[in-house]
N, C-alpha and C positions, 0 to 999 in steps of 0.2 A: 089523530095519531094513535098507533095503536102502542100495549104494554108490553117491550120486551121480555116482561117476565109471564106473560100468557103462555101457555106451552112448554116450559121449561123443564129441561129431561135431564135426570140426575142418574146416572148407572153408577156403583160399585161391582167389580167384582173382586170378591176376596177365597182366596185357598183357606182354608180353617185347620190348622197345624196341630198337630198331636199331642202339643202341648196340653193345646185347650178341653182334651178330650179328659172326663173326670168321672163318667162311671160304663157298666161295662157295653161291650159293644161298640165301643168307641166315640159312645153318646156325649156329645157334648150341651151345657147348661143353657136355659135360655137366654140367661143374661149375656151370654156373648151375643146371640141376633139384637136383642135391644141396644147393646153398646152400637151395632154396627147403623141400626136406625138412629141414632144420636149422631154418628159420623155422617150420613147421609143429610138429613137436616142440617145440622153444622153447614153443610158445604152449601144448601139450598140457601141458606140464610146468609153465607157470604157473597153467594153471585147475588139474590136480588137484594139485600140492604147493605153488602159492603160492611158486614163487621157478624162476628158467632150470635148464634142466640143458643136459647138453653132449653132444652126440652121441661117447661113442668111439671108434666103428669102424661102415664097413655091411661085412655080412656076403658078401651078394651084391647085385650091382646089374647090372643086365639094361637099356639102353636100346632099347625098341621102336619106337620112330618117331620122325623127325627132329622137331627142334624149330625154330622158324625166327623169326625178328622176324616180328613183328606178330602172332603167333600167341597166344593168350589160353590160360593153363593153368589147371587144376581138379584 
């Protein structure tokens, strides 16, 4: 039998609102992509165990391109 959680594909995509934008060029902080990698896992950990888990630590985290308002993440 095989694991229906083999393969399992988690897409967000989210608009990132001007709100969020906090220095200039309409840069916004990292910590909003980290919250949004917590939503993601949240939802990984509901479809296969059926209840939230909690992120305890990232190991490494590497931001490679600005993130800006109005910009749409995937």
């Amino acid at each position: 039998m095989s694991d229906p959680r083999v393969g399992l594909t988690v897409t967000h995509r989210r608009y990132v609102p001007y709100s969020h934008a906090h220095y200039a060029g309409s840069l916004v902080d990292g910590a909003y992509a980290l919250g949004l990698f917590g939503d993601v896992a949240t939802e990984v950990c509901i479809r296969t165990d059926g209840d939230e888990g909690l992120f305890a630590s990232y190991a490494d985290v590497q931001f490679r391109a600005p993130m800006r308002a109005g910009d749409v993440l995937e």
